[in-house]
N, C-alpha and C positions, 0 to 999 in steps of 0.2 A: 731384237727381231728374230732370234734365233737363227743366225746369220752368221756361223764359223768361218764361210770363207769370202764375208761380203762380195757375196755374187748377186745377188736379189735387186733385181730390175738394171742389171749391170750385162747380163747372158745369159740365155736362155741354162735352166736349168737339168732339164732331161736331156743328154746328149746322146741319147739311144740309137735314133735316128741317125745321127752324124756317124756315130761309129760303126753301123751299120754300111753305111755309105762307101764309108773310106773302107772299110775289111772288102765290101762287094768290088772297090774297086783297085786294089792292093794286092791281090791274094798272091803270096810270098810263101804258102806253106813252112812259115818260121811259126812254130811253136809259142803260145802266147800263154803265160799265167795270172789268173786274178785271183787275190785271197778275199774270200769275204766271208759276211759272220750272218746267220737268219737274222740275229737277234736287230740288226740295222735294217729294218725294214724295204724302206724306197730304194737302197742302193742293190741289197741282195734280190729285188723282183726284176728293178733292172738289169743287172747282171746275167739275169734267167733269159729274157729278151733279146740279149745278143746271139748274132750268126754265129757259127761255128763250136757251139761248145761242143766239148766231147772230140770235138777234132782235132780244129786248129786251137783251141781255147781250151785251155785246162784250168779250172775251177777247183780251188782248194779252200773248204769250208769250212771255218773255225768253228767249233764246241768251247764256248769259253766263257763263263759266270763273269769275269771280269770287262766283259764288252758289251756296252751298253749303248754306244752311239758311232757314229764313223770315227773318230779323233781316237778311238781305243784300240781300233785295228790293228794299226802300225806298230803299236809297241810293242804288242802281245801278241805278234806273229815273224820276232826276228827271227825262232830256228828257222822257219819255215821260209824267209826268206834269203838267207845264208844255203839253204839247200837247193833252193834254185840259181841262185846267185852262182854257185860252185860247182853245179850240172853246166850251164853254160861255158863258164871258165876250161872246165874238163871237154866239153865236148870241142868249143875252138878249139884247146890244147891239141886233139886228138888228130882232129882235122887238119891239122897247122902240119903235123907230125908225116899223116898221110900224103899231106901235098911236100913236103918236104922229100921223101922218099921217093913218089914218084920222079921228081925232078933229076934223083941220084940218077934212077934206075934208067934215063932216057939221056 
């Protein structure tokens, strides 16, 4: 059935809507990233659909011959997710650091 993640007649498949919902209703100004690739069609138009890109939503689009469907994503964008992965680590780091400091300094 072409059915990777037997979801089909299990939950609604466009969660557009949903995540639109919960961003409108969350808004946390935390930095969000999604990788995705043109070549996957339905996910990368919905991706386009969401609120906040450019803002709170940073979109990081793969150029990659090897990606041909959602399930090729993941593998063939581990730099790219070790670089986000290690922005966050660093920036808690940092902030950990600053509230550390302040606490000396009072």
């Amino acid at each position: 059935m072409s059915d990777m993640h037997f979801i089909k007649g299990l939950r609604t498949e466009d969660l557009t809507t949903k995540i639109n919902q919960y961003l409108q209703l969350h808004k946390d100004n935390k930095q969000k990233h999604i990788i995705c690739c043109p070549a996957v069609k339905f996910n990368y138009n919905k991706v386009q659909e969401l609120m906040g890109i450019g803002s709170d939503i940073n979109v990081i689009e793969l150029e990659d011959e090897s990606i041909r469907n959602h399930a090729d994503i993941s593998k063939n964008c581990i730099p790219e997710q070790l670089v986000i992965m290690n922005s966050l680590f660093m920036k808690n780091t940092n902030e950990g650091m600053m509230n550390n400091e302040k606490e000396v300094n009072n």
